[in-house]
CHARMM internal coordinates of N, CA and C (Angstrom, degrees):
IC EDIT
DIST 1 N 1 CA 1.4374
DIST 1 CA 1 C 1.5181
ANGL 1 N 1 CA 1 C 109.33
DIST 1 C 2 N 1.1140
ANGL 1 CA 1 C 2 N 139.22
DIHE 1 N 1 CA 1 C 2 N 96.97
DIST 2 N 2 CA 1.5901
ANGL 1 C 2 N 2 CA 136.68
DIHE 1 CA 1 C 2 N 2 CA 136.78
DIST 2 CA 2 C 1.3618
ANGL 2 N 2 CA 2 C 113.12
DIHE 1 C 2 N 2 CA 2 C 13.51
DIST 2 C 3 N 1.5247
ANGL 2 CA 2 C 3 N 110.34
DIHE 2 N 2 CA 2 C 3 N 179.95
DIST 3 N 3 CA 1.2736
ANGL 2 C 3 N 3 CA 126.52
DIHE 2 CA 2 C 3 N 3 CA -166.45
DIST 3 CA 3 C 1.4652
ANGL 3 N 3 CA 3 C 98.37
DIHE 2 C 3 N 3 CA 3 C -97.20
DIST 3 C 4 N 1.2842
ANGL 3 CA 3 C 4 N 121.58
DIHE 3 N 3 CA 3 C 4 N -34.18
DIST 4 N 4 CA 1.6626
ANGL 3 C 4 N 4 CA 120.93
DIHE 3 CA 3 C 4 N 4 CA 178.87
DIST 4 CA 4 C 1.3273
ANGL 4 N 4 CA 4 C 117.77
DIHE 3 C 4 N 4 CA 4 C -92.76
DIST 4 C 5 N 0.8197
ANGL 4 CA 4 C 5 N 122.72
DIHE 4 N 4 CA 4 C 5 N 17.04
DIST 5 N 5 CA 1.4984
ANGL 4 C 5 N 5 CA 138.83
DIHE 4 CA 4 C 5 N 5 CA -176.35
DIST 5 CA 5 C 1.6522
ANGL 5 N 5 CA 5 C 103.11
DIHE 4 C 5 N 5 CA 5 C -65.11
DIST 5 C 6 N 1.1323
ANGL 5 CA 5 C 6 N 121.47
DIHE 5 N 5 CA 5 C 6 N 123.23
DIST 6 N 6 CA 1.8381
ANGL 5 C 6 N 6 CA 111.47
DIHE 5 CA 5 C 6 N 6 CA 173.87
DIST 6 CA 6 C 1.7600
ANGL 6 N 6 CA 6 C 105.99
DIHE 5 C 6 N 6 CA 6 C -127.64
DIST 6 C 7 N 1.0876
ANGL 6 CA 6 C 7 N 125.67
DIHE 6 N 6 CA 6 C 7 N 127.42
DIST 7 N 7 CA 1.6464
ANGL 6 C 7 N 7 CA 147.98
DIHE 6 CA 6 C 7 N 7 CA -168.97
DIST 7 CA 7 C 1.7055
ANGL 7 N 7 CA 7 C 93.14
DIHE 6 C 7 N 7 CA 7 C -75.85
DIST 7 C 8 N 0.4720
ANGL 7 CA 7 C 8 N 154.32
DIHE 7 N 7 CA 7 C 8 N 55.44
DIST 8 N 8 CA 1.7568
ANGL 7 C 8 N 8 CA 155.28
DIHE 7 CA 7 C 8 N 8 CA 165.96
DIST 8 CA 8 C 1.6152
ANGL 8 N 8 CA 8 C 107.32
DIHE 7 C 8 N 8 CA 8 C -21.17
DIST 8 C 9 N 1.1105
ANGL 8 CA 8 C 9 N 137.23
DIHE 8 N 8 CA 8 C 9 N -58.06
DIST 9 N 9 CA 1.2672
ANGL 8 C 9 N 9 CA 133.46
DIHE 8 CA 8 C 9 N 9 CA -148.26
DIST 9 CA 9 C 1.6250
ANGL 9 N 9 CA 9 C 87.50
DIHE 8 C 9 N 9 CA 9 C -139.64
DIST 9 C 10 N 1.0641
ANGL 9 CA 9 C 10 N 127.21
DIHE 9 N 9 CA 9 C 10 N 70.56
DIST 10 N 10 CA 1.6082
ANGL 9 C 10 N 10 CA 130.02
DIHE 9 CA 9 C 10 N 10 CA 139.40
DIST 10 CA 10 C 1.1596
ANGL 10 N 10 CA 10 C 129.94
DIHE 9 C 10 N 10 CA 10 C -24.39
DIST 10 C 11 N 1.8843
ANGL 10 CA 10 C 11 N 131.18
DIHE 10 N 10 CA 10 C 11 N 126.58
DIST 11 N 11 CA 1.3842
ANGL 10 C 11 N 11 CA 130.79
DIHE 10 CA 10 C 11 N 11 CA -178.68
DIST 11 CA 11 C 2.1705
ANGL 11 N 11 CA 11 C 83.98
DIHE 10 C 11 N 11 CA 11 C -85.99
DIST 11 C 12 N 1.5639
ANGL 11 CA 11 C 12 N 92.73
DIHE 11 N 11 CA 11 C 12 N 126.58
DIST 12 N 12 CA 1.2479
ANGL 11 C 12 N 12 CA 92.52
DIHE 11 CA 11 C 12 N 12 CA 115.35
DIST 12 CA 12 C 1.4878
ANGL 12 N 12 CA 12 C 148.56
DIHE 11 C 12 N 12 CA 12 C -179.10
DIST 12 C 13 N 1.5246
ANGL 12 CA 12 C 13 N 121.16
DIHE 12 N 12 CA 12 C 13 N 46.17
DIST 13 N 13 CA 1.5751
ANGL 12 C 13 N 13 CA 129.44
DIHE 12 CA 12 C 13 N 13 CA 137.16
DIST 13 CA 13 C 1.2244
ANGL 13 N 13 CA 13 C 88.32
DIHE 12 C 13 N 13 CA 13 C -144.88
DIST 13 C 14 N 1.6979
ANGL 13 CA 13 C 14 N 100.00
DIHE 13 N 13 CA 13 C 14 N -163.23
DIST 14 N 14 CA 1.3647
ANGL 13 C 14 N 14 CA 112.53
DIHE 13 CA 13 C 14 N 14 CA -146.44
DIST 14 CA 14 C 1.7395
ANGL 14 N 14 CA 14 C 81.61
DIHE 13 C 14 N 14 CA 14 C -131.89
DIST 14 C 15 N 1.5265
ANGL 14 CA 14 C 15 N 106.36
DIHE 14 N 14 CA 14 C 15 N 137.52
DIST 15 N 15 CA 1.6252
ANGL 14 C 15 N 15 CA 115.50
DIHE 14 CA 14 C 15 N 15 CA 169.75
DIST 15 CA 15 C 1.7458
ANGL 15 N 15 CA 15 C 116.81
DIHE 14 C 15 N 15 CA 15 C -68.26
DIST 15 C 16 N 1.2778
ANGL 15 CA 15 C 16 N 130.67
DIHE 15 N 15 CA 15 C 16 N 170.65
DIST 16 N 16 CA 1.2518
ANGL 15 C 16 N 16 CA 153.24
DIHE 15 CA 15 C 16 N 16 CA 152.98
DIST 16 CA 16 C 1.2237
ANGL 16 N 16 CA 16 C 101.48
DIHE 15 C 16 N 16 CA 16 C -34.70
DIST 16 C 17 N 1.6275
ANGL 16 CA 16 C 17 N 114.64
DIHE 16 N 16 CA 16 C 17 N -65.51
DIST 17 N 17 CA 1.5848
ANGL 16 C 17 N 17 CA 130.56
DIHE 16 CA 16 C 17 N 17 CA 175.27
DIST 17 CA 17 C 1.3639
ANGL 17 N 17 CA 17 C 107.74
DIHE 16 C 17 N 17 CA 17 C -48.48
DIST 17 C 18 N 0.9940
ANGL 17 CA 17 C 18 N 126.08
DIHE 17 N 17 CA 17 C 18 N -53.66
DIST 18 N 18 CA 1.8684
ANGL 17 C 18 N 18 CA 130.78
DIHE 17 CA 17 C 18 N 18 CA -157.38
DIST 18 CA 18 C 1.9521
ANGL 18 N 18 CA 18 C 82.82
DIHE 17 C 18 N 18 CA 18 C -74.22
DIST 18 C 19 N 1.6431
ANGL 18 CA 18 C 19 N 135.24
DIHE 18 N 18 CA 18 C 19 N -33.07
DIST 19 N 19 CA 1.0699
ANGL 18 C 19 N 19 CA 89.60
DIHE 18 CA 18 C 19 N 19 CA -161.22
DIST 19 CA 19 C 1.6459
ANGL 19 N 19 CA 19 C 102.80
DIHE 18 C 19 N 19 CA 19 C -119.70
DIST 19 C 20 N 1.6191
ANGL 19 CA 19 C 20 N 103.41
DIHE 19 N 19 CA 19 C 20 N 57.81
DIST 20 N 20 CA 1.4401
ANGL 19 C 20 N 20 CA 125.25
DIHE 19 CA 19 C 20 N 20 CA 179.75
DIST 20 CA 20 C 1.7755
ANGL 20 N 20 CA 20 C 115.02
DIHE 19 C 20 N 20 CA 20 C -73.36
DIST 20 C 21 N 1.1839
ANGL 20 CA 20 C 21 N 119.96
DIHE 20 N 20 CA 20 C 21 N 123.53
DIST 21 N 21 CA 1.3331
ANGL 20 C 21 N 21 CA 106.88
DIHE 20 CA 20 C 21 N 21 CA 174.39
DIST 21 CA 21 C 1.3684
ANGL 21 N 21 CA 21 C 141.21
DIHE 20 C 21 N 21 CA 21 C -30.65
DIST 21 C 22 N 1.4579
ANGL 21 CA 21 C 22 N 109.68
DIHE 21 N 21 CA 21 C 22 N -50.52
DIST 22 N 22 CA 1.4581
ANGL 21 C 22 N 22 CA 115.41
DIHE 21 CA 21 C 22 N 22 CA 140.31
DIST 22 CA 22 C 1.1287
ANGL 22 N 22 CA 22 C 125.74
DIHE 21 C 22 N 22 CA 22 C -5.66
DIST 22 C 23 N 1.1472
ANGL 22 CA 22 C 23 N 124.80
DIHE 22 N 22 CA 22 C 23 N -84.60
DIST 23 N 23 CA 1.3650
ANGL 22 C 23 N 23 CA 145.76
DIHE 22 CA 22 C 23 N 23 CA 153.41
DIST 23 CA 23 C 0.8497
ANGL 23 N 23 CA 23 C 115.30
DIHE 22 C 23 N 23 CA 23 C 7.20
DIST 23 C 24 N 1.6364
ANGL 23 CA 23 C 24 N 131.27
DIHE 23 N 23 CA 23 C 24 N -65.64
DIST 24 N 24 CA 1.8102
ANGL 23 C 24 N 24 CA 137.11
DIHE 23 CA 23 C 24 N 24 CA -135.94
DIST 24 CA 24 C 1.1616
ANGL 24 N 24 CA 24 C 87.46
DIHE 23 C 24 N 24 CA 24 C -125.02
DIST 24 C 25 N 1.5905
ANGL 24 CA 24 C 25 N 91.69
DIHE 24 N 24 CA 24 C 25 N 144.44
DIST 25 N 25 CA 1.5801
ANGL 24 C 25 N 25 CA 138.47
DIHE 24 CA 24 C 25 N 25 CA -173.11
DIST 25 CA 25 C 1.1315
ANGL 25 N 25 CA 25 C 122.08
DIHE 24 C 25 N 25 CA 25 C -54.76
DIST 25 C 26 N 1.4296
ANGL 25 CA 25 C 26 N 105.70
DIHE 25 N 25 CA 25 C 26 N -13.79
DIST 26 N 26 CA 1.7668
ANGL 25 C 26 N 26 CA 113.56
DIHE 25 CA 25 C 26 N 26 CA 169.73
DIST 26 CA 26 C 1.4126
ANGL 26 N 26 CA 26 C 102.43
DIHE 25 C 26 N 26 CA 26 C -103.08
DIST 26 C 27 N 0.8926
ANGL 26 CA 26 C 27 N 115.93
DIHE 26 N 26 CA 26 C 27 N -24.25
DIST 27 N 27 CA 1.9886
ANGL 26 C 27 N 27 CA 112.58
DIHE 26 CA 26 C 27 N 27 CA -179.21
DIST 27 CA 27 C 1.5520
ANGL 27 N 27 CA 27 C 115.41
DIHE 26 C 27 N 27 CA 27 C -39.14
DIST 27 C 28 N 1.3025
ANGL 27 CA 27 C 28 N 106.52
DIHE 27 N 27 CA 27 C 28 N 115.12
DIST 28 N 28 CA 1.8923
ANGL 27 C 28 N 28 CA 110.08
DIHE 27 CA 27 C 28 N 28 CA -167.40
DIST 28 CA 28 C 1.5745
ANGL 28 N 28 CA 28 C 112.72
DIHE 27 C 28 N 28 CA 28 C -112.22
DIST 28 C 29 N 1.0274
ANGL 28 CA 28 C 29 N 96.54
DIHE 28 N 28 CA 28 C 29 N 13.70
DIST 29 N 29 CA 1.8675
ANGL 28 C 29 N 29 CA 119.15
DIHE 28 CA 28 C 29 N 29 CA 167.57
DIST 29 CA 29 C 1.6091
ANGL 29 N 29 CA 29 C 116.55
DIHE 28 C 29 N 29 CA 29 C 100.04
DIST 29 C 30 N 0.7690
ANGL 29 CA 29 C 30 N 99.33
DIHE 29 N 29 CA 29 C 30 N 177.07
DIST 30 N 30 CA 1.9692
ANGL 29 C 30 N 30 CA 112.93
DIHE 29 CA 29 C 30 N 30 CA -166.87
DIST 30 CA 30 C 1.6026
ANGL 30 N 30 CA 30 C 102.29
DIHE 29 C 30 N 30 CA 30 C -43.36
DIST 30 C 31 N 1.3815
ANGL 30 CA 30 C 31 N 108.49
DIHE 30 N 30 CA 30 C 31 N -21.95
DIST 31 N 31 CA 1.8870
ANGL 30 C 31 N 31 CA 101.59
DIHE 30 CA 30 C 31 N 31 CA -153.52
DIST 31 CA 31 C 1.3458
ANGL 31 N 31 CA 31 C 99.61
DIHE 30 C 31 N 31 CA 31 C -119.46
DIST 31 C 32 N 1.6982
ANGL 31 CA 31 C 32 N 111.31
DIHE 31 N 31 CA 31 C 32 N 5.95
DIST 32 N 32 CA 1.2341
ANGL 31 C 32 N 32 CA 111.09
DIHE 31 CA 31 C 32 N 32 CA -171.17
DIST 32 CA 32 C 1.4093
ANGL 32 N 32 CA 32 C 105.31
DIHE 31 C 32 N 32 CA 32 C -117.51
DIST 32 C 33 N 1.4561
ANGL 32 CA 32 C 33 N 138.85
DIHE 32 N 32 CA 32 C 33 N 136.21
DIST 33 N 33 CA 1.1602
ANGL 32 C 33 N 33 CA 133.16
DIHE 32 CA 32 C 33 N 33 CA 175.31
DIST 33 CA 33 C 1.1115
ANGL 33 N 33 CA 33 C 109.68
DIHE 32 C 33 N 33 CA 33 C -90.72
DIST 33 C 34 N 1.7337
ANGL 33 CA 33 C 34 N 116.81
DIHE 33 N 33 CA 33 C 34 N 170.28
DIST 34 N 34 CA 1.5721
ANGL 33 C 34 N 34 CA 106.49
DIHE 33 CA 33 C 34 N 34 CA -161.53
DIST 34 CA 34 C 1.7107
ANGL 34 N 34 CA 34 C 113.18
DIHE 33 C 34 N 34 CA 34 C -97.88
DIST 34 C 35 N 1.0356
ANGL 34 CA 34 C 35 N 71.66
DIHE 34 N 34 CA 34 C 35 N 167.51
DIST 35 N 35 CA 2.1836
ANGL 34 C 35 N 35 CA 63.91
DIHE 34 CA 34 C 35 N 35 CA -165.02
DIST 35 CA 35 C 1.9490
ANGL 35 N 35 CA 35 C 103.78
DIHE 34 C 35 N 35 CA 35 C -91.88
DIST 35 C 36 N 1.4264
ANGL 35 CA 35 C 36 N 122.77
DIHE 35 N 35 CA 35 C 36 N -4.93
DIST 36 N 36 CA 1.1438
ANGL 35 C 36 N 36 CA 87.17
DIHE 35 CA 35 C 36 N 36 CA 177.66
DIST 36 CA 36 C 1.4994
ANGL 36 N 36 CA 36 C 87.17
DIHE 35 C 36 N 36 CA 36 C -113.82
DIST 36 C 37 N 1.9592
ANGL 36 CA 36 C 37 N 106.57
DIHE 36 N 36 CA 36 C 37 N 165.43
DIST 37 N 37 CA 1.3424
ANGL 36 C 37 N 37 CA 109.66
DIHE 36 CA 36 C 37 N 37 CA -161.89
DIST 37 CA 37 C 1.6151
ANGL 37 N 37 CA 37 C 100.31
DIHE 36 C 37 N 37 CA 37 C -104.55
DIST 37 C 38 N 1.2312
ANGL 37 CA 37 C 38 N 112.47
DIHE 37 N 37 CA 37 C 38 N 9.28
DIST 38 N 38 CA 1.5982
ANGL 37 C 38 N 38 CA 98.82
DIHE 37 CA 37 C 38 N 38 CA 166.38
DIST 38 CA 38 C 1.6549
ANGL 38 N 38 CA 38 C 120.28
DIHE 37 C 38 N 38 CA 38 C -121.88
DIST 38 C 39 N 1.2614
ANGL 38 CA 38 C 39 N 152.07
DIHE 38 N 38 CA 38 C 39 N 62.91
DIST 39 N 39 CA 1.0684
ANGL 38 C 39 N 39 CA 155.31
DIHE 38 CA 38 C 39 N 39 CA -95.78
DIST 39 CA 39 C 1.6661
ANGL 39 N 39 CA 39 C 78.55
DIHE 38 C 39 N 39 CA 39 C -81.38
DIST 39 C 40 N 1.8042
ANGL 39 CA 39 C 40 N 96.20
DIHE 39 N 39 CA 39 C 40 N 154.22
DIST 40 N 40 CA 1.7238
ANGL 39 C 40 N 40 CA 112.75
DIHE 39 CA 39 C 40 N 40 CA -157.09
DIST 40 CA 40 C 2.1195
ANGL 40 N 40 CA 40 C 96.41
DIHE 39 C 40 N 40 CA 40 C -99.45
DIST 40 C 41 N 1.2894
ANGL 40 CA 40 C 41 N 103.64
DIHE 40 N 40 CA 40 C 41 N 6.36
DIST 41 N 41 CA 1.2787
ANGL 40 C 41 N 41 CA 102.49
DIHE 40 CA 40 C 41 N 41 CA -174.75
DIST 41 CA 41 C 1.8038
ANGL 41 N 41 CA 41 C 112.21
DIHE 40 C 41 N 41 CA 41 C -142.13
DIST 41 C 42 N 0.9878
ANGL 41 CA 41 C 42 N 104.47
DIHE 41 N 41 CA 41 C 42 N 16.20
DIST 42 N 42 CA 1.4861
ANGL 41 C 42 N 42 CA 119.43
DIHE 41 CA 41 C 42 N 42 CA -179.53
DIST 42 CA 42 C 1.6916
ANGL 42 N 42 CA 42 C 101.28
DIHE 41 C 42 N 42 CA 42 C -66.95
DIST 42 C 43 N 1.0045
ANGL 42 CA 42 C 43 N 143.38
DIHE 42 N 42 CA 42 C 43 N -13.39
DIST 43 N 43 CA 1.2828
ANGL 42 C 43 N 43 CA 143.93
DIHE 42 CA 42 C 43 N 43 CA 164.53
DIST 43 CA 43 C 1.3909
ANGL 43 N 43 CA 43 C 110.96
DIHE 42 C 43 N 43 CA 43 C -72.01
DIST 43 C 44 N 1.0661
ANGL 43 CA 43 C 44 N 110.64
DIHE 43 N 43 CA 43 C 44 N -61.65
DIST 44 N 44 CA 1.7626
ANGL 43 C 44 N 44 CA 123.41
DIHE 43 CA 43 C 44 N 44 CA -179.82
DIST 44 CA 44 C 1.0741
ANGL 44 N 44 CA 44 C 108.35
DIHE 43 C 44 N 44 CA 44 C -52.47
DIST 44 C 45 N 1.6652
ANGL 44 CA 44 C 45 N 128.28
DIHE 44 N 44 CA 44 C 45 N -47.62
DIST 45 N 45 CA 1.6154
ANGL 44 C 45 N 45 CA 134.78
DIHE 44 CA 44 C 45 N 45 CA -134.80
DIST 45 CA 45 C 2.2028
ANGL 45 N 45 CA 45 C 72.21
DIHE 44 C 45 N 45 CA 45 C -101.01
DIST 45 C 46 N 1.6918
ANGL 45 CA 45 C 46 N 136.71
DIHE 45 N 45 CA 45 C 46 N -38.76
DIST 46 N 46 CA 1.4456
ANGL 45 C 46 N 46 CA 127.94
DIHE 45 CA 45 C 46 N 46 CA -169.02
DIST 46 CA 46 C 1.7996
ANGL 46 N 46 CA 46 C 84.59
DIHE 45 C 46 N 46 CA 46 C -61.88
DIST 46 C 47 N 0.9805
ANGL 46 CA 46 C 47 N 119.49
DIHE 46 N 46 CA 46 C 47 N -87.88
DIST 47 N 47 CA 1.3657
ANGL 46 C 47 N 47 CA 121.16
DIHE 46 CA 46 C 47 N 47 CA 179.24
DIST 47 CA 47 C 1.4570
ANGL 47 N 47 CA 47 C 119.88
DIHE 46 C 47 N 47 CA 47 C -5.16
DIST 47 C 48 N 0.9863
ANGL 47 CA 47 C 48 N 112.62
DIHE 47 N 47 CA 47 C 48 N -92.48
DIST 48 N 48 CA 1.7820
ANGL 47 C 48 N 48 CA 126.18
DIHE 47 CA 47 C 48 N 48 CA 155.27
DIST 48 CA 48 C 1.1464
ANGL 48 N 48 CA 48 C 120.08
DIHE 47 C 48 N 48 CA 48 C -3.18
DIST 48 C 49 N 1.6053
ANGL 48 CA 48 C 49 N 103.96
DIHE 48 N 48 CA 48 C 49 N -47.98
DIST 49 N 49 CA 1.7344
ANGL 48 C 49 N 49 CA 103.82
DIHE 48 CA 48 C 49 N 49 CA -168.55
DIST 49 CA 49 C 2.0616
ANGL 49 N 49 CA 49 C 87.29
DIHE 48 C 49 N 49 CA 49 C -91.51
DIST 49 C 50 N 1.2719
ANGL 49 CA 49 C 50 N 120.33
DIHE 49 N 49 CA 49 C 50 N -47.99
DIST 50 N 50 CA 1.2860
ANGL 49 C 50 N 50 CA 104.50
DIHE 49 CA 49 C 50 N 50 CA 161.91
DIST 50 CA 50 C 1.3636
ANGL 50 N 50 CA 50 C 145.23
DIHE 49 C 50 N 50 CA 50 C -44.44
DIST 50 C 51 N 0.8776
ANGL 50 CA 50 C 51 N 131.19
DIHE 50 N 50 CA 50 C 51 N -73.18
DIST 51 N 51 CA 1.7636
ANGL 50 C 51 N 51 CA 109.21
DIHE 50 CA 50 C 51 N 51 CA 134.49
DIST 51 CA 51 C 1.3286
ANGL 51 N 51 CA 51 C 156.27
DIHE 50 C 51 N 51 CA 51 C 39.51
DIST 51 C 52 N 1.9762
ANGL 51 CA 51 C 52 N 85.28
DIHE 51 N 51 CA 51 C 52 N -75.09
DIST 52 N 52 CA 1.5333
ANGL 51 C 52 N 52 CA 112.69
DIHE 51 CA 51 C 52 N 52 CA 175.54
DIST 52 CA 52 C 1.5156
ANGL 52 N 52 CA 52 C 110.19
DIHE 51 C 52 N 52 CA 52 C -98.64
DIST 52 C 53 N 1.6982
ANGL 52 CA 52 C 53 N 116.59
DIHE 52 N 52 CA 52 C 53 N -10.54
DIST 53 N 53 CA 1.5481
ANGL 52 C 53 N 53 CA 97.24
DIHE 52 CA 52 C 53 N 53 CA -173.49
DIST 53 CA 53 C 1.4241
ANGL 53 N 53 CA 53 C 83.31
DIHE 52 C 53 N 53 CA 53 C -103.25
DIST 53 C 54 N 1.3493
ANGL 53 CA 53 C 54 N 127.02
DIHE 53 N 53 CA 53 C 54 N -15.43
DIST 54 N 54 CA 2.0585
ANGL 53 C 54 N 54 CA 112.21
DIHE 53 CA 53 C 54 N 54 CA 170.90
DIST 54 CA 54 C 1.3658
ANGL 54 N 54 CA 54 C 117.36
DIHE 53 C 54 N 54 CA 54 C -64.77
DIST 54 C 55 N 1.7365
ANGL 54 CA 54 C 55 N 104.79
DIHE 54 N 54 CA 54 C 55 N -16.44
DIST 55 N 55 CA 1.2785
ANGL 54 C 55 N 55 CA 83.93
DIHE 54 CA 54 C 55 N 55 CA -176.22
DIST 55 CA 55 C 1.4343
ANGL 55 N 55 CA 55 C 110.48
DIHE 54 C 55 N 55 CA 55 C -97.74
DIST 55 C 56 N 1.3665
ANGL 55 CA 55 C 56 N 107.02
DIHE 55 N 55 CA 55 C 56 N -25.31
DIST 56 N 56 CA 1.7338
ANGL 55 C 56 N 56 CA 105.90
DIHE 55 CA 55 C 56 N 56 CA 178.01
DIST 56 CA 56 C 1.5835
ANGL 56 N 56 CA 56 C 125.15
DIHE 55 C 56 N 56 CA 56 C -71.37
DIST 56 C 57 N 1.6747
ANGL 56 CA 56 C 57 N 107.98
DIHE 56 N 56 CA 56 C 57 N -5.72
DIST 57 N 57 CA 1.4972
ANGL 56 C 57 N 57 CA 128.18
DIHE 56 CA 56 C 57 N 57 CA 165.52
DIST 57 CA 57 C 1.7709
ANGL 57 N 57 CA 57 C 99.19
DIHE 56 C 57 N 57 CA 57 C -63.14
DIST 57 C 58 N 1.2369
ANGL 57 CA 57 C 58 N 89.95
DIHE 57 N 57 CA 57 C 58 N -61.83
DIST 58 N 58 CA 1.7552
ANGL 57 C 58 N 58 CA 102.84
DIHE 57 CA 57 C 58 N 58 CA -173.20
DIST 58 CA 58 C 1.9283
ANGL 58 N 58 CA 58 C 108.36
DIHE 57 C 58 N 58 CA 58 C -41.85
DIST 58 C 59 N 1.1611
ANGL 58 CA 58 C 59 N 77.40
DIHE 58 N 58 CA 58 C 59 N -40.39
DIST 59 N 59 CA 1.7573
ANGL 58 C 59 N 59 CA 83.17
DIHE 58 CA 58 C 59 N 59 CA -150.27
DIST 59 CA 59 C 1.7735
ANGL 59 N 59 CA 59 C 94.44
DIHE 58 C 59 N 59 CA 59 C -90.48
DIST 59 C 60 N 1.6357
ANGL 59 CA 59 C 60 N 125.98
DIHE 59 N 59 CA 59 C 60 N -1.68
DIST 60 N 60 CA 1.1624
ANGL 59 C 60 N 60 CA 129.55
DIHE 59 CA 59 C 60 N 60 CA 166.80
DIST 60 CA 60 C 2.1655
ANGL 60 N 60 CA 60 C 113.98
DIHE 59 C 60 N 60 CA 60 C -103.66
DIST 60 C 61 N 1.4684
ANGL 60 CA 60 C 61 N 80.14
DIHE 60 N 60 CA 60 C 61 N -6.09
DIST 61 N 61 CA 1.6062
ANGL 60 C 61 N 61 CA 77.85
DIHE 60 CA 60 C 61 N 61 CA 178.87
DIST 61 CA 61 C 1.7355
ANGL 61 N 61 CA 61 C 100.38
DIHE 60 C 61 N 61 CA 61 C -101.97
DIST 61 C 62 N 1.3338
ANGL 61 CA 61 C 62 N 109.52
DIHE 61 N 61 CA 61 C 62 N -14.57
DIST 62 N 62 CA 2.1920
ANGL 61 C 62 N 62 CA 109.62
DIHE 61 CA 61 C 62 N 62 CA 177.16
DIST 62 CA 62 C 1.2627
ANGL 62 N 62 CA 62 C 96.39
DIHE 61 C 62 N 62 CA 62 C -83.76
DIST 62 C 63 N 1.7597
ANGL 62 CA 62 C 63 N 119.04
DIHE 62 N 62 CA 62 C 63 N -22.27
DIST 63 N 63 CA 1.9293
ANGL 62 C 63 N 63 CA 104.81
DIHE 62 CA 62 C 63 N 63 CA -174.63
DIST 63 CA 63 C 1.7219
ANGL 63 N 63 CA 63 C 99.92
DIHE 62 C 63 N 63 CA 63 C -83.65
DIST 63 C 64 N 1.5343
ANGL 63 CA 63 C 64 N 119.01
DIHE 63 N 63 CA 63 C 64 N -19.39
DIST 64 N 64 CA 1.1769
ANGL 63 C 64 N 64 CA 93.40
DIHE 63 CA 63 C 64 N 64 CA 168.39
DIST 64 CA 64 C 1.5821
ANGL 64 N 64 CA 64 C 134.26
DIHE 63 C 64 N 64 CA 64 C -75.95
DIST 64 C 65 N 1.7026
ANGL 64 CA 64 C 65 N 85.31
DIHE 64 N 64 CA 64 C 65 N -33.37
DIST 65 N 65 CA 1.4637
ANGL 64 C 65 N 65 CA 94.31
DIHE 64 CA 64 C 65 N 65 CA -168.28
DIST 65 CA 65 C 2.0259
ANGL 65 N 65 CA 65 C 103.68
DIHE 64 C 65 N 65 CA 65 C -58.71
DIST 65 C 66 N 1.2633
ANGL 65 CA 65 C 66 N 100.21
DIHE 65 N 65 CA 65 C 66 N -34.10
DIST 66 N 66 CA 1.7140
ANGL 65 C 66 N 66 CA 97.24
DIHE 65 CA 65 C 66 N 66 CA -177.63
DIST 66 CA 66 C 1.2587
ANGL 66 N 66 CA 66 C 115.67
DIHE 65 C 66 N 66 CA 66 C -54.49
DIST 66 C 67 N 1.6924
ANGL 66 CA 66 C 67 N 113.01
DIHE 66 N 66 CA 66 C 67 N -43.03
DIST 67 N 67 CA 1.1877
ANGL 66 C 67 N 67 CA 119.06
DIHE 66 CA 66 C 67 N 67 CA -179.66
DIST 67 CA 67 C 1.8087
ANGL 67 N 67 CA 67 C 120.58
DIHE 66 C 67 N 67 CA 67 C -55.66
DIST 67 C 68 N 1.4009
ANGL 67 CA 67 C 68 N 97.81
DIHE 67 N 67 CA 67 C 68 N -38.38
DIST 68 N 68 CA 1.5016
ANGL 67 C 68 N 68 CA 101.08
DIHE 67 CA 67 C 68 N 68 CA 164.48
DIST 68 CA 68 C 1.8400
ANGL 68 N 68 CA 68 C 130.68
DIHE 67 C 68 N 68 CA 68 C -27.70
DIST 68 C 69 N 1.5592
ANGL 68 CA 68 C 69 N 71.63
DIHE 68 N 68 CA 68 C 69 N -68.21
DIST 69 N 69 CA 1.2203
ANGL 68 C 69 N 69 CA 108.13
DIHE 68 CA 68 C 69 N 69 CA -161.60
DIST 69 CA 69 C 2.2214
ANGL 69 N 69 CA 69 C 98.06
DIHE 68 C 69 N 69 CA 69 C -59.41
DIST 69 C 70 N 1.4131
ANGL 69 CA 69 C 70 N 102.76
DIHE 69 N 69 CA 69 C 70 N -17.05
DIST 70 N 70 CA 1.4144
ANGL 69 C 70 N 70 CA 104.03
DIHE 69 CA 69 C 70 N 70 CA 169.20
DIST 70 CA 70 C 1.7845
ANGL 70 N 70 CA 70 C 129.02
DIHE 69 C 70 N 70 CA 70 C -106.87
DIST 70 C 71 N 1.2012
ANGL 70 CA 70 C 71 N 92.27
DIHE 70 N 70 CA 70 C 71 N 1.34
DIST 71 N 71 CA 1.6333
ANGL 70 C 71 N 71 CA 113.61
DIHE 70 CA 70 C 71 N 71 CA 175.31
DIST 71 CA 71 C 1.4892
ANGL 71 N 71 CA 71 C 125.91
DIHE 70 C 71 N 71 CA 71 C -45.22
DIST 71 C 72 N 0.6706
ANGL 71 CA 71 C 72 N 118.51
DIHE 71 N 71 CA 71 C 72 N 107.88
DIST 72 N 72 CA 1.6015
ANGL 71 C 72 N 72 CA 138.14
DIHE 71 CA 71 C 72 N 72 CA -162.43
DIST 72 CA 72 C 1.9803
ANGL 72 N 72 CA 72 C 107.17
DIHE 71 C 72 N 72 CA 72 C -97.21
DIST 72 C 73 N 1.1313
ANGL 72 CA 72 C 73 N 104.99
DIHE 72 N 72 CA 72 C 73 N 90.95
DIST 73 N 73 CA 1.4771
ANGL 72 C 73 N 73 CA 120.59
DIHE 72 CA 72 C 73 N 73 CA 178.27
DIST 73 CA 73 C 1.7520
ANGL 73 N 73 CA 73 C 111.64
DIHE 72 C 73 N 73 CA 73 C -50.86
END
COOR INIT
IC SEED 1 N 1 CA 1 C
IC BUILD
């Protein structure tokens, strides 16, 4: 890449979705169970789901605080 080169859409983590069984390279379809016994992304996919419930904490603790802020005595 050059000096003017600009990255538009940056990685950086990986969703719930991205670390769906589906997904991975060993996945041998719905009827097939997976052949290795320690899943190769179970780190990523704990993370991932951490992540997503910090952020929906976040975003359930600003709907309260707004609501406060409209509270009618």
């Amino acid at each position: 890449m050059g000096n003017n080169t600009r990255i538009i859409d940056k990685f950086e983590h990986w969703s719930v979705a991205d670390c769906d069984c589906s997904q991975c390279i060993h996945y041998a379809g719905k009827d097939n169970p997976c052949p290795l016994e320690v899943c190769c992304i179970a780190a990523i996919k704990a993370e991932a789901i951490q992540r997503e419930v910090e952020a929906e904490n976040r975003l359930a603790a600003a709907s309260v605080r707004g609501r406060e802020a409209y509270a009618v005595d």
